[in-house]
Backbone of each chain as ProteinMPNN parsed JSONL, in Angstrom:
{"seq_chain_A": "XXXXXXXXXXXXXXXXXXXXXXXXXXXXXXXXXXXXXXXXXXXXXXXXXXXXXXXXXXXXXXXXXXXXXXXXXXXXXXXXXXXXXXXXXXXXXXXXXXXXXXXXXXXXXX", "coords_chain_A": {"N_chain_A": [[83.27, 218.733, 199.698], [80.633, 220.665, 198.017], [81.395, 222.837, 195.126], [81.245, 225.183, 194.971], [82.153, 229.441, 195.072], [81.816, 232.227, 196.653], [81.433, 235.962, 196.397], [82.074, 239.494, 196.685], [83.259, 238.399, 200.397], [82.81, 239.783, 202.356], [81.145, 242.876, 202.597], [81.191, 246.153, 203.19], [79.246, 248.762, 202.139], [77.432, 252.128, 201.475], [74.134, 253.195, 201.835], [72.117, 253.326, 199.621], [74.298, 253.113, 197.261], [74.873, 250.696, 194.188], [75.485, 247.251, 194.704], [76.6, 244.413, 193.645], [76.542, 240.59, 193.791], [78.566, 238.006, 193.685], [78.201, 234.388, 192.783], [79.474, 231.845, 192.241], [79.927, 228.364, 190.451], [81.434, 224.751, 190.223], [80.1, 222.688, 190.09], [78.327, 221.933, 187.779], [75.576, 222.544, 188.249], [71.747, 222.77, 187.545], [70.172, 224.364, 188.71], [70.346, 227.27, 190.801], [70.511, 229.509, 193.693], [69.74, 232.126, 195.707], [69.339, 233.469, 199.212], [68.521, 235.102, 201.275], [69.812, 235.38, 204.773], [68.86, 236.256, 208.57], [68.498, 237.068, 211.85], [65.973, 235.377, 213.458], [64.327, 234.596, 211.462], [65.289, 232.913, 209.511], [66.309, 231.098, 206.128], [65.638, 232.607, 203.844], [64.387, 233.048, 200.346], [64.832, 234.713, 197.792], [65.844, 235.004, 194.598], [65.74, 232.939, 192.201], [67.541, 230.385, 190.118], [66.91, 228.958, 186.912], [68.12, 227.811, 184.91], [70.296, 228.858, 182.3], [69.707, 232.336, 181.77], [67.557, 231.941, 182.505], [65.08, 232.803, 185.045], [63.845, 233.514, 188.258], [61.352, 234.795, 190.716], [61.654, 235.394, 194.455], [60.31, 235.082, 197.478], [61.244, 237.156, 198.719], [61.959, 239.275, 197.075], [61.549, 242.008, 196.456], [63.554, 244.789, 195.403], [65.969, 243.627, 194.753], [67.97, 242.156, 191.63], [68.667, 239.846, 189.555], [71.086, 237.704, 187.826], [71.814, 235.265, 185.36], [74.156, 234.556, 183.25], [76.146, 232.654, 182.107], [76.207, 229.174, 183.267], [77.462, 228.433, 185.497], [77.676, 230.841, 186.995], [76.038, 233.17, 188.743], [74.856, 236.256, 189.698], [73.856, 238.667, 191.92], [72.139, 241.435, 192.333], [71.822, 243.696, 194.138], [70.421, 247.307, 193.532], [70.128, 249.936, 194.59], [71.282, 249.854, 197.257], [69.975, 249.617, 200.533], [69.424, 249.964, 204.363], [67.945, 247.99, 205.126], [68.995, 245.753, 203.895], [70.953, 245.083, 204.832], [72.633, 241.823, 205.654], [73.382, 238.774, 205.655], [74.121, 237.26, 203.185], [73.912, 233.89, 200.993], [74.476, 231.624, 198.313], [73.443, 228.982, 196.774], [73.419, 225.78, 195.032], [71.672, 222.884, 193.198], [70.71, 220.137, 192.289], [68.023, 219.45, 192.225], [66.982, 217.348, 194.106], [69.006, 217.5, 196.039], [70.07, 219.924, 197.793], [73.25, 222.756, 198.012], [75.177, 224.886, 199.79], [76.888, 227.454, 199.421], [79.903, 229.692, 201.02], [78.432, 232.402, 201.555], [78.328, 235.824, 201.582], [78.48, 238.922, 204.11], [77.129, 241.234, 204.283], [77.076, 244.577, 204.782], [74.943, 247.604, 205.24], [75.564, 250.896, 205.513]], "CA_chain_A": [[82.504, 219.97, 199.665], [80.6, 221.194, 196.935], [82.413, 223.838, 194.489], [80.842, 226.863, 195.307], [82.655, 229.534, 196.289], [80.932, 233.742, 196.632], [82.749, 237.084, 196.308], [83.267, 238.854, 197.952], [82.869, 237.14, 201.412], [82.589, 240.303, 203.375], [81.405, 243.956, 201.857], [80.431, 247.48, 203.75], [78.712, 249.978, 201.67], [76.805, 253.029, 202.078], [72.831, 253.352, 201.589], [72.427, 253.96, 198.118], [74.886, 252.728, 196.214], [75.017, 249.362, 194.09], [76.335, 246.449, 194.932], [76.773, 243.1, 193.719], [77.469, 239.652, 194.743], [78.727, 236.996, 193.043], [78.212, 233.215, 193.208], [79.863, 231.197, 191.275], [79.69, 226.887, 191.051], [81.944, 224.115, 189.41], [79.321, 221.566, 189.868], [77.365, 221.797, 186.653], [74.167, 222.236, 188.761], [70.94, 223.558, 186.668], [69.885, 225.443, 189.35], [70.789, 228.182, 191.112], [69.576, 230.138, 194.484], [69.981, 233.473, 196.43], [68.643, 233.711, 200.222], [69.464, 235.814, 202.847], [69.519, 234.84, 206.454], [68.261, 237.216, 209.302], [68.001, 236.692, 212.774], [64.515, 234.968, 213.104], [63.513, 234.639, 209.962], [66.002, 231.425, 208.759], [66.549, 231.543, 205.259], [64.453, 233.184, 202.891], [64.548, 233.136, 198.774], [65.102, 235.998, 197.184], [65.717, 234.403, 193.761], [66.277, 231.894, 192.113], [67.33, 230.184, 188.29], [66.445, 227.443, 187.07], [68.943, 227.622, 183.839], [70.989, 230.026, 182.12], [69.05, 233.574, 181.753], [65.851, 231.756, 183.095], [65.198, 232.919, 186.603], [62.308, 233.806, 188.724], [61.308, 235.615, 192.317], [61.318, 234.175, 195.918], [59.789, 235.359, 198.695], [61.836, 238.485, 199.41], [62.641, 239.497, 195.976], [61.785, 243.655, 196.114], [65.251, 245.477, 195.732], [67.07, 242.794, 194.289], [67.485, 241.382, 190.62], [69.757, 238.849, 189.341], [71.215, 237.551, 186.3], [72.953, 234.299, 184.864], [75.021, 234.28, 181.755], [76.414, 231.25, 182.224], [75.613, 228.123, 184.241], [78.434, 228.464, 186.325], [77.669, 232.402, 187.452], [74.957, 233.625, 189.42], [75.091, 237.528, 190.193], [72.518, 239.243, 192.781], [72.309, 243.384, 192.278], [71.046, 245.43, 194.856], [70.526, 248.672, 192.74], [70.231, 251.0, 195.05], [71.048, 249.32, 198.705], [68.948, 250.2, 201.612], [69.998, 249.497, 205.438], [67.45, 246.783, 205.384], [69.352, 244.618, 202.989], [72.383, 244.554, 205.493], [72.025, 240.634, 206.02], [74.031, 237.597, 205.485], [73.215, 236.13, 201.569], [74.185, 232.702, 201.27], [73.864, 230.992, 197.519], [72.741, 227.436, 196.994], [72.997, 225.177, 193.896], [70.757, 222.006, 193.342], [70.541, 218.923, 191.274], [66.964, 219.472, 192.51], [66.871, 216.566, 195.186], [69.754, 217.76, 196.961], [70.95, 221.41, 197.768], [74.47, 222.865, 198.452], [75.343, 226.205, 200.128], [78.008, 228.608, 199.686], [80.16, 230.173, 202.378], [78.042, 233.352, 202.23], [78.328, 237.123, 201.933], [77.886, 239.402, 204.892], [76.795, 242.788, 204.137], [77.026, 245.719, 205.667], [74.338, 248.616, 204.738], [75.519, 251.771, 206.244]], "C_chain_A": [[82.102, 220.309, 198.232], [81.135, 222.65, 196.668], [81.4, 225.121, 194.287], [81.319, 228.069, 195.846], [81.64, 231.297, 195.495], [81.762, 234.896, 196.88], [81.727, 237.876, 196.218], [82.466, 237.93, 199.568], [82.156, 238.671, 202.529], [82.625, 241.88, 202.619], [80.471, 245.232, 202.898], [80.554, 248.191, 202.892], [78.128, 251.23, 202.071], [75.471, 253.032, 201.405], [72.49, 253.884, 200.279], [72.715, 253.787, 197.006], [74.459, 251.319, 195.643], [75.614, 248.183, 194.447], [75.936, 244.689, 193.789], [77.61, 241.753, 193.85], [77.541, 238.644, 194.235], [78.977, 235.187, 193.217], [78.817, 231.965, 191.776], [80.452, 228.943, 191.278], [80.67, 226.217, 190.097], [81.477, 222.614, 189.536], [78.452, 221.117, 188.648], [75.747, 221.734, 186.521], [73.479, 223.265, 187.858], [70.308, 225.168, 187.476], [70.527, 226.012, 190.69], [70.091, 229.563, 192.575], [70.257, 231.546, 194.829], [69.204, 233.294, 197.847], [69.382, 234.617, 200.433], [68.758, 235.274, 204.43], [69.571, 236.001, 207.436], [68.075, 236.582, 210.517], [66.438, 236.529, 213.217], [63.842, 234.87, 212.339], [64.47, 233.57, 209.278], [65.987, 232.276, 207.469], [65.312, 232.051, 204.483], [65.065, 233.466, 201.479], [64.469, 234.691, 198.264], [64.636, 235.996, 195.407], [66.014, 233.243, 193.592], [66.38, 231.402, 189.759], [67.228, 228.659, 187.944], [67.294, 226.935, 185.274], [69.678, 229.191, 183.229], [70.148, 230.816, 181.486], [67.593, 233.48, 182.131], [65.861, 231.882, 184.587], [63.637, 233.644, 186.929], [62.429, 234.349, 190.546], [61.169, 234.575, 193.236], [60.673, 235.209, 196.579], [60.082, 237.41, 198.823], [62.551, 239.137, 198.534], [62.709, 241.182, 195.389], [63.371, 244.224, 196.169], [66.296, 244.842, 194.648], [66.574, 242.161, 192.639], [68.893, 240.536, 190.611], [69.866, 238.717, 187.872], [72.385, 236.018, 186.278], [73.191, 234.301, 183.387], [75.169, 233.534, 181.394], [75.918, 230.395, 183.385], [76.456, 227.999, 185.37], [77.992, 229.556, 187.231], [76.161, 232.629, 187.842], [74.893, 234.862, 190.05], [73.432, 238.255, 190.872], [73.331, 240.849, 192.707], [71.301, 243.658, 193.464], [71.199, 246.513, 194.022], [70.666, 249.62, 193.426], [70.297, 250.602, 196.875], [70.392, 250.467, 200.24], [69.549, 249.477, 203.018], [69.542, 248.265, 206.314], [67.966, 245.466, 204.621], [70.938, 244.481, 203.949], [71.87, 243.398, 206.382], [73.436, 239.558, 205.414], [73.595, 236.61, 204.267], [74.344, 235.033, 201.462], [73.43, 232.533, 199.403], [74.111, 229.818, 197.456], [73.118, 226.928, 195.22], [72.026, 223.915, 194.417], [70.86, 220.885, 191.856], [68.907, 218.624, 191.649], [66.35, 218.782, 193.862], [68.044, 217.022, 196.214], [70.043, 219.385, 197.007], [72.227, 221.24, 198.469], [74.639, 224.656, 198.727], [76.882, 226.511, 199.972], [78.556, 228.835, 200.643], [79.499, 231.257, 203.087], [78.515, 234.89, 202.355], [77.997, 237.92, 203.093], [78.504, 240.876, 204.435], [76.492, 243.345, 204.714], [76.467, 246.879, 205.038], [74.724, 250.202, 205.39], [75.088, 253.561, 206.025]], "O_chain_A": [[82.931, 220.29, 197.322], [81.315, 223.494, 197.546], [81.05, 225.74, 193.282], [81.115, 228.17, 197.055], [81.089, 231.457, 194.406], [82.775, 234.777, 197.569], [80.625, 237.484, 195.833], [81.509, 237.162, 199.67], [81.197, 238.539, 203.289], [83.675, 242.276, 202.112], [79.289, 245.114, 203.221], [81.69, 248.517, 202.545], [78.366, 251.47, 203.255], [75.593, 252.846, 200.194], [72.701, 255.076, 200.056], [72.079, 254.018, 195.978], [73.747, 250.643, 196.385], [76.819, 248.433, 194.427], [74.832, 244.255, 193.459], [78.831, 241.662, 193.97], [76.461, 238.055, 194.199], [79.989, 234.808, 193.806], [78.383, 231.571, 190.694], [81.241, 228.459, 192.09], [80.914, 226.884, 189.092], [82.129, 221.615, 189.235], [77.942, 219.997, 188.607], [74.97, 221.327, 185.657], [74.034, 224.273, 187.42], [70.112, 226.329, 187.118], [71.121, 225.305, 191.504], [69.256, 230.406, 192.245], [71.237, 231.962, 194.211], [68.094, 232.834, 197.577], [70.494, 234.941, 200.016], [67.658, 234.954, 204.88], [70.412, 236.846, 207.128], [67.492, 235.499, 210.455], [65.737, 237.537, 213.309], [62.631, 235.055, 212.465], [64.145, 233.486, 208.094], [65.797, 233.489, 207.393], [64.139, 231.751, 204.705], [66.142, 234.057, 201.403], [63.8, 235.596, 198.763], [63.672, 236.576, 194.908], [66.461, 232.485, 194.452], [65.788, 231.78, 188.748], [67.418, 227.607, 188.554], [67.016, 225.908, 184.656], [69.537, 230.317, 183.706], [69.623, 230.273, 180.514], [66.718, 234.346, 182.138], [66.562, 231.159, 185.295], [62.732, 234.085, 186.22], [63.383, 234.251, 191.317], [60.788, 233.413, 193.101], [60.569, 236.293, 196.004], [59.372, 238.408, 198.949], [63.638, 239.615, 198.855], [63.394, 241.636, 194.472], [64.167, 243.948, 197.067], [67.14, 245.4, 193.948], [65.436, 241.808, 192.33], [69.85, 240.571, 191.384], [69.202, 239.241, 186.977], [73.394, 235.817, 186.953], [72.353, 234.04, 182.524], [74.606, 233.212, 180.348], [75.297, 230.873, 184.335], [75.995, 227.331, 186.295], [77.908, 229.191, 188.404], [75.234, 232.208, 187.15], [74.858, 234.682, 191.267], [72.307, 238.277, 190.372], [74.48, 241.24, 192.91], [70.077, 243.782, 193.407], [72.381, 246.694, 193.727], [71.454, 250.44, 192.955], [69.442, 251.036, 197.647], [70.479, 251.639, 200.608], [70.154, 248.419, 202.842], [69.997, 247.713, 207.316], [67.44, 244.358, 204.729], [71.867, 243.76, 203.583], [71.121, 243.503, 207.354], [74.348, 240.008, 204.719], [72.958, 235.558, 204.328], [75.509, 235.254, 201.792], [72.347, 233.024, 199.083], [75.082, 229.426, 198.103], [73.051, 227.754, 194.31], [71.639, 223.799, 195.58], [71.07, 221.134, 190.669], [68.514, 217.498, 191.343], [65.51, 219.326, 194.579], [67.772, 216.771, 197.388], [70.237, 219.923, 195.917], [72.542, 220.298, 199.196], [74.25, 225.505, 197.924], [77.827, 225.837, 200.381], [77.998, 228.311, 201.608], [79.544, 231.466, 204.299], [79.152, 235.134, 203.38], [76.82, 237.644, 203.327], [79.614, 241.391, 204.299], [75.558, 243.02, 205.447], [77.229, 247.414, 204.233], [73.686, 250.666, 205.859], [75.113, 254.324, 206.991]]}, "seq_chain_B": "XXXXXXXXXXXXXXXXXXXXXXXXXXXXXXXXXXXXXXXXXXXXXXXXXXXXXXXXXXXXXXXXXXXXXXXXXXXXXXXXXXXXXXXXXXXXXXXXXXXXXXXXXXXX", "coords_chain_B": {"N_chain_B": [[55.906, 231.149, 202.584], [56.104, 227.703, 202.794], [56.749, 226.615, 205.824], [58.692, 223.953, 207.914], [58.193, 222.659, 210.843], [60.41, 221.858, 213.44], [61.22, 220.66, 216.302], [63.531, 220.103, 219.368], [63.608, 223.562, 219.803], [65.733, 224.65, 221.034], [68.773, 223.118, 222.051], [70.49, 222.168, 225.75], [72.707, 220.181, 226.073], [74.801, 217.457, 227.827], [78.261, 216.875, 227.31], [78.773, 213.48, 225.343], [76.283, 212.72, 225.679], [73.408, 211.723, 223.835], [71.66, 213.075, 221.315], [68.395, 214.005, 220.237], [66.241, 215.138, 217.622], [63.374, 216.747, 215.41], [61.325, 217.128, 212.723], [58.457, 218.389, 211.512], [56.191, 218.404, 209.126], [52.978, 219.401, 206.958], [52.584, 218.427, 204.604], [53.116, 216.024, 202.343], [56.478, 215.108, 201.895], [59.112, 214.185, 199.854], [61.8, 213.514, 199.573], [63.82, 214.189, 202.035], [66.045, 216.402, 203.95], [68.55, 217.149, 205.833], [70.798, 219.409, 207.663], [73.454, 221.335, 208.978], [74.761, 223.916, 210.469], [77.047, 226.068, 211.434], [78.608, 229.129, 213.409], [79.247, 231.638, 211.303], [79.764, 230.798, 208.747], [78.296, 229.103, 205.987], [75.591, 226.972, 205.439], [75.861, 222.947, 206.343], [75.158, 220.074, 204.36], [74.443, 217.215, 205.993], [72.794, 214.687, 205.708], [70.768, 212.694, 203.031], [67.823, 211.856, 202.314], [65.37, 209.59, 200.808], [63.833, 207.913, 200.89], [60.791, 206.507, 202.058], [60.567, 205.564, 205.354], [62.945, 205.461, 205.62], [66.106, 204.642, 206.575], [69.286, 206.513, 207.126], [72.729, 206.46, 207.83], [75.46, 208.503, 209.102], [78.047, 208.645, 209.981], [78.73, 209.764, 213.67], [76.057, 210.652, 213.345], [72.181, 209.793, 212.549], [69.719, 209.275, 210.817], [65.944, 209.786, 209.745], [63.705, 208.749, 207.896], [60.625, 210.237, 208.146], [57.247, 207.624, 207.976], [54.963, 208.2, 207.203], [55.942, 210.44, 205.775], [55.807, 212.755, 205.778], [56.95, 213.319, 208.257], [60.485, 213.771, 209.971], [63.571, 212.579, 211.189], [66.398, 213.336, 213.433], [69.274, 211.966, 214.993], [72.145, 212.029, 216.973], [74.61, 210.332, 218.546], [76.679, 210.089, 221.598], [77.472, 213.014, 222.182], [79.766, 215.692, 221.06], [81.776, 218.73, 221.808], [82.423, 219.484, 219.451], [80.364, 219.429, 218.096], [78.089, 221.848, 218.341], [76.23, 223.877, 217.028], [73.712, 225.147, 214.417], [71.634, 223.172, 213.425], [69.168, 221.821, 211.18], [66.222, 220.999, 208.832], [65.225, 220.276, 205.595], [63.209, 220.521, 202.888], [62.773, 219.406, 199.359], [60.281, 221.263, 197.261], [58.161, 223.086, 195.314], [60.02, 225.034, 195.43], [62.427, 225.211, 197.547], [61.705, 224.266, 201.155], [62.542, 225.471, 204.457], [63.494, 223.917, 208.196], [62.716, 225.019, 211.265], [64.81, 225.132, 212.705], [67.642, 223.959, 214.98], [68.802, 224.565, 218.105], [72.001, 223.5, 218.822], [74.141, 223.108, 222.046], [76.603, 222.067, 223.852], [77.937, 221.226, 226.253], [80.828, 220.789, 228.104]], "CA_chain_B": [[56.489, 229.721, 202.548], [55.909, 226.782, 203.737], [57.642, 225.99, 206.471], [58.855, 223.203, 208.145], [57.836, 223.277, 212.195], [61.418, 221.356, 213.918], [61.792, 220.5, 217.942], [63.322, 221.445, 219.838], [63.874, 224.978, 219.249], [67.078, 224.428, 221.669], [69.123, 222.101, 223.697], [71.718, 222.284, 225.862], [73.899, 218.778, 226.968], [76.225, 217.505, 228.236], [78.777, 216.072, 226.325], [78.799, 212.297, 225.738], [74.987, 212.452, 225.685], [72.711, 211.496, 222.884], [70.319, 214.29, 220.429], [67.165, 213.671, 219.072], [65.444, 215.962, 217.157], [62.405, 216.104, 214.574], [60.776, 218.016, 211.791], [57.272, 217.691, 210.909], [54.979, 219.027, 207.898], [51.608, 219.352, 206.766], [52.533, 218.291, 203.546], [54.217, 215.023, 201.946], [57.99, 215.259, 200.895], [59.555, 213.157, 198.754], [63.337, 213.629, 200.413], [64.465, 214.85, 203.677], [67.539, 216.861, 204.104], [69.855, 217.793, 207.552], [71.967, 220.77, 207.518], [74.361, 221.67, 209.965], [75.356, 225.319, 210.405], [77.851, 226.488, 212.176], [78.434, 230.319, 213.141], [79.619, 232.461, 210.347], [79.422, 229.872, 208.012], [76.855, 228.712, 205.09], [74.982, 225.288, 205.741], [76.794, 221.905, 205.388], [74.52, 218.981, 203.95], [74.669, 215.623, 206.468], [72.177, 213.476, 205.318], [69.835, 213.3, 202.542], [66.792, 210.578, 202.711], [64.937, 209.609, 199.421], [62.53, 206.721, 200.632], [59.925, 206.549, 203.43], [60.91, 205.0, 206.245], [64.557, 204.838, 205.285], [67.116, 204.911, 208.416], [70.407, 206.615, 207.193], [73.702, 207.149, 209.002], [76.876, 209.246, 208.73], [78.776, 208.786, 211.666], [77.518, 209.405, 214.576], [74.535, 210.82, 213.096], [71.048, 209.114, 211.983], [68.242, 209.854, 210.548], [64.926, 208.596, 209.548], [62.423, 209.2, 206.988], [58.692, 208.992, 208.358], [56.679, 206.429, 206.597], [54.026, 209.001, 206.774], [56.387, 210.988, 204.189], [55.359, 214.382, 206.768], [58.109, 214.029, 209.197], [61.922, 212.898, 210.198], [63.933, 212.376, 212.899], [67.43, 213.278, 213.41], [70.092, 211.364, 216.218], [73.416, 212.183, 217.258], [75.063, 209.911, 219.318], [77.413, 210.358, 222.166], [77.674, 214.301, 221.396], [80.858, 216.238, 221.786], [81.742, 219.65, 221.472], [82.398, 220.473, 217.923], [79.226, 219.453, 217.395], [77.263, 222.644, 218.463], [75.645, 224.547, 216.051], [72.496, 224.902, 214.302], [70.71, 221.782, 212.897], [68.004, 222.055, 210.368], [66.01, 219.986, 207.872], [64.984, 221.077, 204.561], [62.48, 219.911, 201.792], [62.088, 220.08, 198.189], [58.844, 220.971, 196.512], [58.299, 223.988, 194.26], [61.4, 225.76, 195.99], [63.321, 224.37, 199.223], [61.45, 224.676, 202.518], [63.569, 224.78, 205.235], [62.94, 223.688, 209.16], [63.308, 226.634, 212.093], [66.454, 225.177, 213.663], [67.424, 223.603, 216.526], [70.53, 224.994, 218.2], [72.551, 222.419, 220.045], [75.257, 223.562, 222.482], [77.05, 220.794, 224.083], [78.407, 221.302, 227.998], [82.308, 219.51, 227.955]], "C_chain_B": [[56.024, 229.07, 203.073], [56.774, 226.703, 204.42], [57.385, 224.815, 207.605], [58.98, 223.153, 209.899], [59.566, 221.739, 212.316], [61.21, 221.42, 215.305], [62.742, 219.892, 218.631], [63.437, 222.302, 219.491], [65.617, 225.166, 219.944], [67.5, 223.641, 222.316], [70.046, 222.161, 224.045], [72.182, 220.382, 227.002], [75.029, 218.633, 226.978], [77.152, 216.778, 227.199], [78.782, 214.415, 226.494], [76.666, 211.831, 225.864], [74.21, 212.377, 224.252], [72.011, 212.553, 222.764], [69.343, 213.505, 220.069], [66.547, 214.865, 218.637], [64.174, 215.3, 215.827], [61.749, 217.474, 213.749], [59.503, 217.345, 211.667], [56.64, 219.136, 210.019], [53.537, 218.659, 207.664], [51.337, 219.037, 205.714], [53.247, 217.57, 203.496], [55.767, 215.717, 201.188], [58.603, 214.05, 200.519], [61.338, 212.948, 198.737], [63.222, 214.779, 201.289], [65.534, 215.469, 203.362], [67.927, 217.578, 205.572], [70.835, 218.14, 206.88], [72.551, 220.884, 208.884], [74.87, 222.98, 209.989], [75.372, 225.816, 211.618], [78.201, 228.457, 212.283], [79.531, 230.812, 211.953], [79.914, 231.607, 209.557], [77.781, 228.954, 207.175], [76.442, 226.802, 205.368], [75.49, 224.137, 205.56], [75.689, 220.792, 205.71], [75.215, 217.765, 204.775], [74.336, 214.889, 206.086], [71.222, 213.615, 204.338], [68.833, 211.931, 202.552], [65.826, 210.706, 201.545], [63.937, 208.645, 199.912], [61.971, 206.791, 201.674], [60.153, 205.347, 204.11], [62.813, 204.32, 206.174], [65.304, 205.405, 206.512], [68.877, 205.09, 207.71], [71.525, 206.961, 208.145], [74.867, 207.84, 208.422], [77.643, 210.091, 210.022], [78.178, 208.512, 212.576], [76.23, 209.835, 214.811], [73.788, 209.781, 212.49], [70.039, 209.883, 211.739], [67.479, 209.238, 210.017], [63.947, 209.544, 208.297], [61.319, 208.429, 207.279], [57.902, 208.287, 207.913], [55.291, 207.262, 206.744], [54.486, 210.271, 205.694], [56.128, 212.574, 205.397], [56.516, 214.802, 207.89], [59.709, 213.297, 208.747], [62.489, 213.583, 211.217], [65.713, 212.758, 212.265], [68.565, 212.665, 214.822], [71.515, 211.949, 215.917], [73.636, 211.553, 218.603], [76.648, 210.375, 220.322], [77.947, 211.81, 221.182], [78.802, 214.726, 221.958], [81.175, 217.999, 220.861], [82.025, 220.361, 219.861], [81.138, 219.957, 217.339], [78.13, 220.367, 217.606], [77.545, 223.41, 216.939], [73.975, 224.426, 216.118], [72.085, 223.766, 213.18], [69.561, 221.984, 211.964], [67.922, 221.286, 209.345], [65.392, 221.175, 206.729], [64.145, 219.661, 203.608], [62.184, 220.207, 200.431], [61.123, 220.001, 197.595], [59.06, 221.876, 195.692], [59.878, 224.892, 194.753], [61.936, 224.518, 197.16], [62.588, 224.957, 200.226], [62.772, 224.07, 203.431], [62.77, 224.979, 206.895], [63.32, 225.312, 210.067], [64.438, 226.537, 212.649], [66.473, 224.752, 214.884], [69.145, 223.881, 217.059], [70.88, 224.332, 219.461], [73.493, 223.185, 220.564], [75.368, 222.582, 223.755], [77.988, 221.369, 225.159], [79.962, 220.697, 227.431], [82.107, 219.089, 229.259]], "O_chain_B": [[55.343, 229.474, 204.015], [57.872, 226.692, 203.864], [56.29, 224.643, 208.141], [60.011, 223.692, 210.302], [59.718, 220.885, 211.443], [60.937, 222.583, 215.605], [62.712, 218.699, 218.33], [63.417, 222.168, 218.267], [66.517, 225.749, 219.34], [66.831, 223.238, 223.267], [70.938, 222.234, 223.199], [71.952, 219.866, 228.096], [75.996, 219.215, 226.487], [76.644, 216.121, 226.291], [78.795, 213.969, 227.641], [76.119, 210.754, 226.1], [74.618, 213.244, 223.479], [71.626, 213.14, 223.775], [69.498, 212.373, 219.612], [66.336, 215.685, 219.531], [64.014, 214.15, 215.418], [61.742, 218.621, 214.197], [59.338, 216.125, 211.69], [56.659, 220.348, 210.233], [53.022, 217.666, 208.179], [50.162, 219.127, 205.359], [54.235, 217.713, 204.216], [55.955, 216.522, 200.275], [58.413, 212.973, 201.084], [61.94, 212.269, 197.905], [62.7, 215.891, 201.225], [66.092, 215.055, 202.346], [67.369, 218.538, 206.103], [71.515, 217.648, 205.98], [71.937, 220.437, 209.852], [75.759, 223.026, 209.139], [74.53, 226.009, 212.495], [78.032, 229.093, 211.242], [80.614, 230.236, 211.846], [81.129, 231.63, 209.753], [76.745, 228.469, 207.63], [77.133, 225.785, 205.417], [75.735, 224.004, 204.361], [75.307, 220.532, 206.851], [76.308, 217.32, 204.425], [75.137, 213.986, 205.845], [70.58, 214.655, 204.484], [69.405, 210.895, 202.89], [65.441, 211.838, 201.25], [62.986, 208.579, 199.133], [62.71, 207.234, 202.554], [59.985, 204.24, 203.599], [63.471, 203.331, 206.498], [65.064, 206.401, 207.196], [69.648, 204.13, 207.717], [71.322, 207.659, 209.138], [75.156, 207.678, 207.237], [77.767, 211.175, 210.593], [77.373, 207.595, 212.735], [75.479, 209.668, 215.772], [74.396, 208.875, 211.92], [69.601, 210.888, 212.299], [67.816, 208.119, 209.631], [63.724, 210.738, 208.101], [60.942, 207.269, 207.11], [57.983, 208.585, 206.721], [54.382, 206.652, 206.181], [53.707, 210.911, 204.987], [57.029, 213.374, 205.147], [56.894, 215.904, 208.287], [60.038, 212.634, 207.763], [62.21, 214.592, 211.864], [66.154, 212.556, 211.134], [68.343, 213.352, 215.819], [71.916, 212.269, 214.798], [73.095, 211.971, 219.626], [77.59, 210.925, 219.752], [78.502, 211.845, 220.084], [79.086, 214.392, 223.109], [80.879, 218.305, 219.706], [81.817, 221.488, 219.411], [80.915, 220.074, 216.134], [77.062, 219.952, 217.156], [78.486, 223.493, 216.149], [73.213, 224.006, 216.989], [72.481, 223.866, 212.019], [68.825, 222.734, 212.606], [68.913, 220.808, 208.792], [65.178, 222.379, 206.866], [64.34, 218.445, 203.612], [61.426, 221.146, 200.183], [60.759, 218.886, 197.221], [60.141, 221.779, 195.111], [60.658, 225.228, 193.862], [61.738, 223.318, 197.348], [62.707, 226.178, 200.327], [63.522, 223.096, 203.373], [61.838, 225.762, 207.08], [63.926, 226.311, 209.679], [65.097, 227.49, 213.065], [65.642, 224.999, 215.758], [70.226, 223.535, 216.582], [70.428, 224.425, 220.602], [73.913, 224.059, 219.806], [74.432, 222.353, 224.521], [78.897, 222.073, 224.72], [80.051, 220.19, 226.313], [82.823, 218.213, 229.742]]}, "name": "protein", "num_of_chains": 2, "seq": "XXXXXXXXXXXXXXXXXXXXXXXXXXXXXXXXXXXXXXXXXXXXXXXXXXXXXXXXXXXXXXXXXXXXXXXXXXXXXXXXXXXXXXXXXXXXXXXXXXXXXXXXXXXXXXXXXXXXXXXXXXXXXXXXXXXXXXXXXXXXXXXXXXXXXXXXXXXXXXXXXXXXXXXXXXXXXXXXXXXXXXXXXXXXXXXXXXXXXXXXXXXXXXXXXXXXXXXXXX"}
């Protein structure tokens, strides 16, 4: 298995507040993802980095920013969570030809 | 996104019976990838395919890379129950496309 693991695994908030969610790798991969998964809608990008403090938008990137420090760390902020961001985020590394997923956050917006 | 059209969309067999599935695009890729995901759990990488028309295995899965570079095929032989889930291929180009899923669930 690749060395990915995400914290926490399982978080209920309330509408409003911040949250974030941490992904963290011991593969040495350059890059770095964020989805979330949704019933009917598969995964979808959010962000993504493509080295340490270089990162860029996906698809579904309103709400959410991110940040890497290091190459290891990958942190997704909700700033102000909304009851549409209660979803299942999942992060990914990549050696570019291959990807690797996480176990996955499931969030609870309430 | 682009995405990646997959069929079926579902299947249900019996156990002991053979899968096929398939992804196709409208656009060349340059590696294949099969995922496996299981409920409440993040995606686990089966196979990855780098050359056109290449026929890998891992276990009692297979898979193929189309020599038109647009699709691939996935097999599972003699299926048995811990093998339900959802199935999906994935491609890299400017990001990762990924396929819609095909959710096996396997009779005993």
């Amino acid at each position: 298995d690749a060395g990915i693991t995400q914290s926490p695994r399982h978080k209920v908030t309330e509408t409003g507040t911040p949250v974030t969610l941490r992904c963290h790798q011991t593969e040495n991969h350059r890059y770095m993802y964020w989805y979330r998964q949704d019933p009917g809608h598969g995964l979808r990008l959010i962000h993504y980095s493509y080295g340490v403090k270089d990162t860029d938008k996906g698809e579904v990137s309103d709400g959410y920013s991110v940040s890497r420090s290091k190459t290891e760390d990958f942190l997704l902020t909700l700033e102000s969570a909304t009851s549409s961001q209660t979803s299942v985020y999942f992060c990914a590394i990549s050696d570019w030809r291959e990807q690797y997923f996480g176990p996955g956050t499931r969030l609870t917006v309430t | 996104g682009q995405q990646l059209n997959q069929s079926p969309q579902s299947m249900f067999i019996q156990e002991g019976e053979d899968v096929s599935m398939n992804c196709t695009s409208s656009s060349i890729f340059n590696t294949w990838l099969w995922y496996k995901q299981e409920p409440g759990e993040g995606p686990v990488l089966l196979i990855a395919l780098y050359k056109a028309g290449e026929l890998t295995s891992n276990g009692r899965l297979t898979a193929q890379f189309g020599i038109t570079r647009k699709d691939s095929f996935l097999n599972i032989s003699a299926s048995i129950p811990s093998d339900v889930g959802i199935y999906f291929c994935a491609g890299p180009g400017n990001q990762f496309y990924f396929g819609t899923g095909t959710s096996l669930t396997v009779i005993p």
